[in-house]
C-alpha positions as CSV (number, residue, x, y, z in Angstrom):
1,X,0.0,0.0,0.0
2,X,3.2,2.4,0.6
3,X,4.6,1.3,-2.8
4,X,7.3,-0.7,-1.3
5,X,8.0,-3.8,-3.6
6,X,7.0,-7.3,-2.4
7,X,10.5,-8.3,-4.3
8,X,13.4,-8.6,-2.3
9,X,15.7,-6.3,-4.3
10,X,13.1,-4.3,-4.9
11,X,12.2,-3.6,-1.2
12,X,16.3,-3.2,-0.7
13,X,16.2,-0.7,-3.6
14,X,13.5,1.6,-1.5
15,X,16.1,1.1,1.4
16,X,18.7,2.0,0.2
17,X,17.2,5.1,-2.5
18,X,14.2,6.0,-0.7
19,X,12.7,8.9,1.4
20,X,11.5,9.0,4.8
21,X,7.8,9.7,5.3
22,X,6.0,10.1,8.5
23,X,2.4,8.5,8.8
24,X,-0.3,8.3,11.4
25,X,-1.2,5.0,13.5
26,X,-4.1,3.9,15.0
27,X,-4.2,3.6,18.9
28,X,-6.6,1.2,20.6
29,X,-8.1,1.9,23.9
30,X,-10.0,0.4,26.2
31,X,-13.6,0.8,25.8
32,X,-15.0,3.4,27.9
33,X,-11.7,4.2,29.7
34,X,-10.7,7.9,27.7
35,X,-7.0,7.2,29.2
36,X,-6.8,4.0,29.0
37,X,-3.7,2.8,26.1
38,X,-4.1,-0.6,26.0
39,X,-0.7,-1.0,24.1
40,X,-1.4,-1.7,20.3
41,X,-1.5,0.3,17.6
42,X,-2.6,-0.5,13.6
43,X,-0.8,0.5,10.6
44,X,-3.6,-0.3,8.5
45,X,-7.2,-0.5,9.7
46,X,-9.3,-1.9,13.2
47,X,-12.3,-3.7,11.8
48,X,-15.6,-6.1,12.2
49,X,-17.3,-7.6,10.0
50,X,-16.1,-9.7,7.1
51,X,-13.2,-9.3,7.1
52,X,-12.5,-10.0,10.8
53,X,-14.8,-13.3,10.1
54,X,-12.6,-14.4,7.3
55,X,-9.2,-13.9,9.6
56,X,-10.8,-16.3,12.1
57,X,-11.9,-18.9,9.5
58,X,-8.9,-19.2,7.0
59,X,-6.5,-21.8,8.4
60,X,-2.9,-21.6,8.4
61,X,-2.2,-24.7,5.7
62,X,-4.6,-22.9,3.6
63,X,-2.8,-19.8,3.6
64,X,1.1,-21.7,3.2
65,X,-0.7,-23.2,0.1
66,X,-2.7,-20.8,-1.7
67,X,-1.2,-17.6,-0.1
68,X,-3.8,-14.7,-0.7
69,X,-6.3,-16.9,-2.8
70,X,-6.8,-18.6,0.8
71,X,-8.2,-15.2,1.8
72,X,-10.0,-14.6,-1.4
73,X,-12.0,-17.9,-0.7
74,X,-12.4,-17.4,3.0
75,X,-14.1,-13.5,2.3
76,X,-16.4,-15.4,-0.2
77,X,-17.9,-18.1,2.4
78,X,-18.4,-14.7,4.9
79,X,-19.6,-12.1,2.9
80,X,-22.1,-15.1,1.4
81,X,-25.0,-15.2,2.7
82,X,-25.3,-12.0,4.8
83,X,-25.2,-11.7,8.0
84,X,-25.7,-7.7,9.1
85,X,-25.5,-6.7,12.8
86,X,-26.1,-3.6,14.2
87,X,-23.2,-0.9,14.7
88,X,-23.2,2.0,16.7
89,X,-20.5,4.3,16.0
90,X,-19.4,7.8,17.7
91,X,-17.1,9.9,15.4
92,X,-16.0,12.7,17.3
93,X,-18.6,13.1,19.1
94,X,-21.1,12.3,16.2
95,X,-23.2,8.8,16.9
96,X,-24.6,7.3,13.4
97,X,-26.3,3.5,14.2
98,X,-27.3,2.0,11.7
99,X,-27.5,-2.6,9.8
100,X,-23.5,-3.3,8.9
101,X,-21.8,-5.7,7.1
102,X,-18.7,-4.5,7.6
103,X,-17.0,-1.6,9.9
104,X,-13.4,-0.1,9.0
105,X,-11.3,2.6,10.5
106,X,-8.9,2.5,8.4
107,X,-5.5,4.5,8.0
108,X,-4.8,3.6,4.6
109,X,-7.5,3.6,1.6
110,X,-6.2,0.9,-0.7
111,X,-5.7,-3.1,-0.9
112,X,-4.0,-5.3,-3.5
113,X,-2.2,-2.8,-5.4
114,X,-4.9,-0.2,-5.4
115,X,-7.5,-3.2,-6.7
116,X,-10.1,-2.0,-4.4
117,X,-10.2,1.7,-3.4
118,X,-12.1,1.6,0.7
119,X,-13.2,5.1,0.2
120,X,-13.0,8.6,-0.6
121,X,-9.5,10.7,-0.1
122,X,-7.9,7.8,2.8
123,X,-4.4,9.1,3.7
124,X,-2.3,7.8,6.3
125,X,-0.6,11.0,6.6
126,X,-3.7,13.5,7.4
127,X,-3.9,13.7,11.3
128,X,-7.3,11.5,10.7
129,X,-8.4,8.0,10.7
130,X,-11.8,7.3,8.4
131,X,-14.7,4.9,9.3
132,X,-16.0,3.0,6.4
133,X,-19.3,1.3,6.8
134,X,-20.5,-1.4,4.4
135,X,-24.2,-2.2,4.5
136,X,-25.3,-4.9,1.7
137,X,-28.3,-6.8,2.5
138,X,-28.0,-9.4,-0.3
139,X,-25.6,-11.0,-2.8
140,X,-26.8,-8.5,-5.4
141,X,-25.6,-5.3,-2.9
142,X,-22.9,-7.1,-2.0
143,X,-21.6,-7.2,-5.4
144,X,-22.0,-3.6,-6.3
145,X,-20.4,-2.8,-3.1
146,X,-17.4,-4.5,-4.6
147,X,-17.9,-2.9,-8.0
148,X,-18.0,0.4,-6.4
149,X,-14.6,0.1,-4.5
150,X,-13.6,-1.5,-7.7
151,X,-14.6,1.5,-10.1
152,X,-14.1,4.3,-6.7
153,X,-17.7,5.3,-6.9
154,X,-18.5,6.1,-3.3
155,X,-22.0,7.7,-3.7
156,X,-24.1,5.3,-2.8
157,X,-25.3,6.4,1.2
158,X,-27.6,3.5,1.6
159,X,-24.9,1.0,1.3
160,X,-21.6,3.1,1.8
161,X,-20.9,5.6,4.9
162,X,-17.8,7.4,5.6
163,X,-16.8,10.0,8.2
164,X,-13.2,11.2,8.9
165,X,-12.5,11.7,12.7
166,X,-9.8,11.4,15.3
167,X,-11.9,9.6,17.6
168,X,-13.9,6.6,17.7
169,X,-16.2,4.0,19.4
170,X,-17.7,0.8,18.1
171,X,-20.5,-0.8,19.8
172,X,-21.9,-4.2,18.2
173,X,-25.6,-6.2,18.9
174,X,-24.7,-8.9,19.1
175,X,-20.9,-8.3,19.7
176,X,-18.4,-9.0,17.0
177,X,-14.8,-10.4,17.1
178,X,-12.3,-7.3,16.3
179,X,-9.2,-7.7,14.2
180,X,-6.4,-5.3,13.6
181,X,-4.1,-5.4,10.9
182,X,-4.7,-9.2,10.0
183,X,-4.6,-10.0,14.1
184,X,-7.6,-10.7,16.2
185,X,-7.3,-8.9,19.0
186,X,-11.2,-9.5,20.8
187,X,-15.0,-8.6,20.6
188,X,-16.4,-5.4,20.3
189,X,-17.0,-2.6,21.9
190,X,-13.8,-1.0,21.3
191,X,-12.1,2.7,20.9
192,X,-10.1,4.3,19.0
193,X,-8.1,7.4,18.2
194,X,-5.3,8.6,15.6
195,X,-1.7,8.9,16.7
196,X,-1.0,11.8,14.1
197,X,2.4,11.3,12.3
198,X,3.7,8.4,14.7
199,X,5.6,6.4,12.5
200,X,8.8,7.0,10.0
201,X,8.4,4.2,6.9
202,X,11.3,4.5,3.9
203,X,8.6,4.9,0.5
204,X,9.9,5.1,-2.9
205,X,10.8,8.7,-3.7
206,X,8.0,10.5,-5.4
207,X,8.4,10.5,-9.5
């Protein structure tokens, strides 16, 4: 996602030519505890849904064998059929509740080499973290939502919400298992808020 080859020599090329660039974190803290740093942060996104379901499903032969296709196959089996729960989310202060398939804060907007798009403007590098909230109902909704992060056509507010914040809670009926940059990490409720600029990666230098 930072345009750091998967190559060896490529990603030793960015080492050796590249440019320091400071990006934001997530940082996870206890629900309902405002203080309270439970110790993790996430380069990527905090999520439920999906994608959290098809972490906790795919086994690890699976993914020595087929790699990312053993992902693929696992999002398949949990995005079909449905299952929707209902999210509560405060944004700064602003509470929107509403059916979910899927709920994302995520730091960077882009998987599989910019394949599919999460949302509008997502920059890791922006003082902000940015809630994504899926919300198909069937097969058919599922598959424009995919389409739509496909072709990065966002307007769609009955099956795609985004706000941009710097603080965050997730409540979940019934509660949901949370994962964190690939790692499941618990159930919901959880918080979160942006650690702006917190890391240093080496990135290609700009063309």
């Amino acid at each position: 996602a930072l345009g750091v080859p998967a190559d060896i020599a490529g990603a030793a090329r960015v080492a050796l030519t590249g440019v320091a660039a400071r990006y934001d974190l997530g940082r996870l803290r206890a629900a309902g505890q405002a203080s309270a740093d439970i110790g993790r942060r996430f380069a990527f996104s905090v999520s439920v849904g999906v994608d959290a379901r098809m972490i906790a499903t795919t086994e690890a032969g699976a993914k020595r064998r087929f790699g990312i296709g053993a992902y693929a196959l696992a999002a398949v089996r949990c995005a079909v059929p449905c299952r929707p729960f209902r999210a509560r989310i405060t944004v700064d202060g602003e509470v929107l509740e509403r059916d979910a398939e899927e709920v994302m804060l995520a730091n960077i907007g882009s998987v599989l080499n910019d394949l599919l798009v999460l949302g509008p403007a997502i920059s890791p590098a922006d003082g902000r973290l940015d809630l994504c909230v899926y919300t198909p109902s069937n097969l058919a909704q599922t598959a424009d939502v995919v389409w739509r992060l496909w072709r990065q056509r966002f307007e769609a507010p009955n099956r795609l919400v985004y706000r941009a914040g710097r603080a965050f809670r997730v409540e979940c009926d019934p509660p949901q298992v949370v994962q964190a940059d690939g790692e499941l990490i618990g159930t919901t409720p959880f918080e979160a808020v942006v650690d702006a600029g917190a890391a240093t990666f080496v990135v290609p230098r700009p063309r």
